[in-house]
N, C-alpha and C positions, 0 to 999 in steps of 0.2 A: 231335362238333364243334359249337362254337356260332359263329352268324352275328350280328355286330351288321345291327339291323335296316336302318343306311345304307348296307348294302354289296350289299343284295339287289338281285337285278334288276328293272329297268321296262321297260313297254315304250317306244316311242317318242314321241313329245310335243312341243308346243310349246317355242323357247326360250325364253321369257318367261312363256308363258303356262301352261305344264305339262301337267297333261293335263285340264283344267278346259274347255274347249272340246268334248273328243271326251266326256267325262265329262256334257256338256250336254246333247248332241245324238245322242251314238250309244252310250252307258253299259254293253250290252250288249258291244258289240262292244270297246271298250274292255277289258273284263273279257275275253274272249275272247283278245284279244293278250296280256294282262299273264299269263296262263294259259299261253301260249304260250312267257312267257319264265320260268316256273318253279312248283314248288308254290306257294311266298311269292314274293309282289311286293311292290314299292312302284308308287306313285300320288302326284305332286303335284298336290291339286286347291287348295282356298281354305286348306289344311294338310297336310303330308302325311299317310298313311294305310298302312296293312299290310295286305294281303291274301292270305288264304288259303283253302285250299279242297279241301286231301286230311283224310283219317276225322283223323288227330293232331292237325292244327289244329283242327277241329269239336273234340274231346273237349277240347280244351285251353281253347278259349275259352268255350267254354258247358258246362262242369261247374263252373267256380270263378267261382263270384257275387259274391265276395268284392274279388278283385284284376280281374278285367274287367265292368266297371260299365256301367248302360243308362241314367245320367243323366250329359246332355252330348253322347250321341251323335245320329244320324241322327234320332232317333225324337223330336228335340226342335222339331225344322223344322217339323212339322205340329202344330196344333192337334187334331188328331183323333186323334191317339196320346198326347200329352203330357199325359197324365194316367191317373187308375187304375193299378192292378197293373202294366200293362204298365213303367210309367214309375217304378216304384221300384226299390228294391234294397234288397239286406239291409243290417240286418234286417227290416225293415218288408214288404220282399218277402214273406220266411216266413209272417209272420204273415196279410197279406190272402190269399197261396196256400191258405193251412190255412182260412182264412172261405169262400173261392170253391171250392176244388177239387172238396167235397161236389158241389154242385149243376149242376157241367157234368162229371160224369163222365157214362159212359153207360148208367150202371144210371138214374141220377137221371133221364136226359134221356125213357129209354123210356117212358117215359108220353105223349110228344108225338106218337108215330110216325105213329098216327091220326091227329091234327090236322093235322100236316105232308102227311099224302100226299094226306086233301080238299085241302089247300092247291093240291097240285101238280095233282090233277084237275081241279081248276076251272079251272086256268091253262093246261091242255093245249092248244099250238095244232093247228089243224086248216087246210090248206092250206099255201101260203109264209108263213115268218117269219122276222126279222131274231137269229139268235141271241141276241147280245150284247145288245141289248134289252129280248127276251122275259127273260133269264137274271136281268139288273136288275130287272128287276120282281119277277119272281117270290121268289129272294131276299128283297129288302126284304119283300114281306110274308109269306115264312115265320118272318122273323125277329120279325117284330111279333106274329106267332101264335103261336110259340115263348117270347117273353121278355116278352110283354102281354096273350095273349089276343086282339089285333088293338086295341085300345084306344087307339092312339096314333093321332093323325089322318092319316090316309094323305098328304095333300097337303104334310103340312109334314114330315114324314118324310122323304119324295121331294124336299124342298129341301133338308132338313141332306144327303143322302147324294147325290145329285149332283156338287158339286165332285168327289167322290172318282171319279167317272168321267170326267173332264176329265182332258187334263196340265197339266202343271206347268207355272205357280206354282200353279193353281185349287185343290189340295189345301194348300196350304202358305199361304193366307190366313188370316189371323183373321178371323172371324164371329161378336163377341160377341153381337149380337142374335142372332142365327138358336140361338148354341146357349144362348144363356138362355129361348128361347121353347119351345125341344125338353125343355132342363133343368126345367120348368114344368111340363110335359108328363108329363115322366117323373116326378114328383115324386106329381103327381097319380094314376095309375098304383097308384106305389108304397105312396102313404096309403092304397090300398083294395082291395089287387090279385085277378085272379080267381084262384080255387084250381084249380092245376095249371099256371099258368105257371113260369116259373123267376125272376120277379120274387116272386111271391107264396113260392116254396121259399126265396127270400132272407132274406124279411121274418119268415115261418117261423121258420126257422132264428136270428131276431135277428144275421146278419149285418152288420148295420150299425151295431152295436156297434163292430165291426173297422173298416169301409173306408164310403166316402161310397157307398152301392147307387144312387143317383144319376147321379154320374158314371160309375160302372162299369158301368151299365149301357147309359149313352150311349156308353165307349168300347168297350165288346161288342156295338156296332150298329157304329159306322164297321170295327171289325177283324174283323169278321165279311161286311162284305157284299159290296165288291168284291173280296176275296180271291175268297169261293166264288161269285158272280157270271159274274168270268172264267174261272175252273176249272169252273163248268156248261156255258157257251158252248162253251170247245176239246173236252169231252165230248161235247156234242151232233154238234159237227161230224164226230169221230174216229169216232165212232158210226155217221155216215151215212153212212161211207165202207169202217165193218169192221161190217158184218149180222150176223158171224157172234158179236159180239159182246155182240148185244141180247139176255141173255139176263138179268133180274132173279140170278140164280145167281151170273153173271158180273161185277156191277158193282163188287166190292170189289176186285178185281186192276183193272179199267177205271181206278180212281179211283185206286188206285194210280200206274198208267203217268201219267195226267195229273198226278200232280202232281209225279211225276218229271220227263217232261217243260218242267212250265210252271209250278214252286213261283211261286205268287202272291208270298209273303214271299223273292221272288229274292237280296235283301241282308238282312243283317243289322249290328250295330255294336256295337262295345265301348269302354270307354276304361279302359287300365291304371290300378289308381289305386296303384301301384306297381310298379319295375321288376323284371320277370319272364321268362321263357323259355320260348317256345309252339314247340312241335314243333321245337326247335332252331335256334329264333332269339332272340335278346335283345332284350326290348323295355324302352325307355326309361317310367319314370313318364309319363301322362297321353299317351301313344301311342293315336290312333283303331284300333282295327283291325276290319277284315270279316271275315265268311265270305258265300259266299255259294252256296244251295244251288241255285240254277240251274249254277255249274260243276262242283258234285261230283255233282249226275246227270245231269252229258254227260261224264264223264270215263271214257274210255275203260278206264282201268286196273279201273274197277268196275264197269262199265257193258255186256254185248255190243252192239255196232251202237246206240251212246248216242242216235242221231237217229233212232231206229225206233220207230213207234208198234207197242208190243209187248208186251200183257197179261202173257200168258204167263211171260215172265221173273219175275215175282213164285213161280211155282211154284218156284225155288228160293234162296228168303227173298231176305234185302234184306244189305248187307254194313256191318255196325257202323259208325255215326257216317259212314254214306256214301247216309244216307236220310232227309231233315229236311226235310221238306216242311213243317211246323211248327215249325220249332226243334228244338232237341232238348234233354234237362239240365233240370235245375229252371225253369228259363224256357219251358219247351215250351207253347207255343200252349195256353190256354185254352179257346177255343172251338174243340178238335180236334175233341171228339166231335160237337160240335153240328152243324161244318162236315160232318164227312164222314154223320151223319144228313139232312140238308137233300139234301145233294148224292144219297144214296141214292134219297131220296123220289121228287124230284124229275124223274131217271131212268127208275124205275118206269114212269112211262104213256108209254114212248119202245118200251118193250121186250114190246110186248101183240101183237106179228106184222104190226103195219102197217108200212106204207114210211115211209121217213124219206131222203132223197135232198140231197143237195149241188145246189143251184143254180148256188153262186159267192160268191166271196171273197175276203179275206186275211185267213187264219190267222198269219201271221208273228207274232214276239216283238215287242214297243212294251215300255219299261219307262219308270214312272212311280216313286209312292212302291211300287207293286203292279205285280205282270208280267200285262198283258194283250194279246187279241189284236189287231193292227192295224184287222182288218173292215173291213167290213161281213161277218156270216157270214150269205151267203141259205141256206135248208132249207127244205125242203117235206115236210110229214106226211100221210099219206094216212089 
């Protein structure tokens, strides 16, 4: 049986204003109701929108690049997405996929591992420190170690990636100086890179034949850094609170759980560019629709005790199109491997038998363009 998409259910809303108020202010919890009121929803925000969020929707939306499209959507708001790979679609998609994909696989990346985990040594705190902080730093410059060599100037670095830790509107400014002086930056970089970055495996490679390595590589700084930023942070803290946890062994089910729990990329966005039929609902031409994977890993149906910080559960695997902490489909996150190597490193000198202790906090869900923690997260390292 098919559903035209006007007849699905919403949750409850302003009459005037629709759900564009709670959608401002509490976006999380918003999705939590419309979840409430069925697999597919509707939402009237500044247009309406379809959302869903069981494994049939996810396969439906993000396997066919053809009919739900990433230009138009969410990802256009920001400046710091609106461009590179992320920002095309087929065919042009294909083609920069197949120039980039070589070079952040993780055979490619293994060469960095050393580099990254001096990174993380050096950054090791000792005493109390402000998680969400420390995690932003460190971060940004394994990313510049990673994709530069460290060669891009820390300070101005730390200004382009800033806003991204702010809320909104602070992400959804334009800043054409700021990213033509990064663009400059990176250019310079690029004309001469050191061997063994993933800048230089670009140039290598003559990918930029394909795609502007420029831009793509300024927007594999902004979509690389407060993602795993906030996902280091709820790790640390998770960490201080399960010992039994710290074990280097351990940290690939760890990273797992958090990013089930706390997917950075919590939304996602399509736009129909013609009318189609996703998990048994009929969508009109040029229809926005979501998924999003903050509610398919608290969904009970997939999930045991979905609000349970819970390693373990990865011992028996993930459940199809019901684990997309990156996306998932020929759209799947780019910098996955880089993230989940960073975040590996990173880790490492947490899990050497010292203490690691919870001071005080708030861990709660904030959702921006990225799902981060509310904080301040205090820890103390002994």
């Amino acid at each position: 049986m098919t559903v035209p998409a006007r007849h699905l259910p919403r949750p409850p809303g302003h009459r005037v204003l629709g759900h564009l108020p709670q959608w401002t202010f509490h976006p999380v919890s918003l999705l939590d109701a419309g979840a409430a009121a069925g697999p597919v929803f509707r939402l009237r925000l500044w247009r309406p929108v379809v959302v869903g969020y069981r494994p049939d929707w996810n396969r439906a939306v993000l396997k066919d690049l053809d009919t739900f499209r990433s230009r138009g959507s969410l990802s256009d708001l920001t400046p710091y997405l609106a461009g590179g790979v992320v920002h095309t679609d087929v065919p042009e998609h294909d083609h920069s996929r197949r120039a980039l994909n070589p070079h952040f696989h993780s055979r490619a990346l293994a060469p960095l591992t050393d580099r990254l985990r001096e990174v993380a040594a050096w950054h090791a705190p000792v005493g109390s420190f402000e998680a969400v902080a420390f995690a932003g730093t460190l971060v940004r410059r394994m990313l510049n170690a990673a994709l530069f060599d460290t060669r891009l100037p820390d300070p101005l670095l730390a200004r382009f990636l800033a806003p991204l830790q702010r809320p909104n509107p602070a992400p959804l400014l334009p800043r054409p100086r700021l990213f033509g002086r990064l663009d400059a930056a990176i250019g310079r970089v690029v004309a001469d890179p050191s061997p063994g970055s993933v800048a230089a495996d670009l140039v290598d490679a003559r990918a930029g034949e394909t795609v502007d390595l420029v831009e793509e590589l300024r927007v594999a700084l902004a979509a690389g850094y407060d993602t795993t930023a906030h996902t280091l942070a709820w790790a640390l803290w998770h960490l201080a609170g399960a010992p039994a946890w710290r074990r280097v062994d351990a940290l690939p089910r760890v990273l797992d759980e958090i990013q089930r729990l706390y997917p950075a990329g919590w939304l996602g966005s399509r736009i129909t560019s013609r009318a189609t039929v996703a998990a048994g609902v009929a969508l009109p031409a040029r229809t926005m629709v979501l998924y999003s994977p903050y509610l398919t890993h608290r969904d009970p149906r997939l999930w045991w005790q979905p609000d349970r910080f819970g390693p373990e559960r990865f011992d028996q695997g993930r459940p199809a199109w019901g684990f997309i902490p990156f996306s998932a489909g020929p759209r799947t996150c780019l910098g996955a491997h880089l993230a989940r190597l960073m975040l590996q490193c990173a880790l490492e000198p947490f899990c050497d038998g010292g203490e690691l202790t919870v001071l005080g906090g708030d861990p709660a869900v904030r959702a921006g363009i990225t799902l981060r923690p509310a904080g301040p997260l205090w820890l103390t390292r002994g």
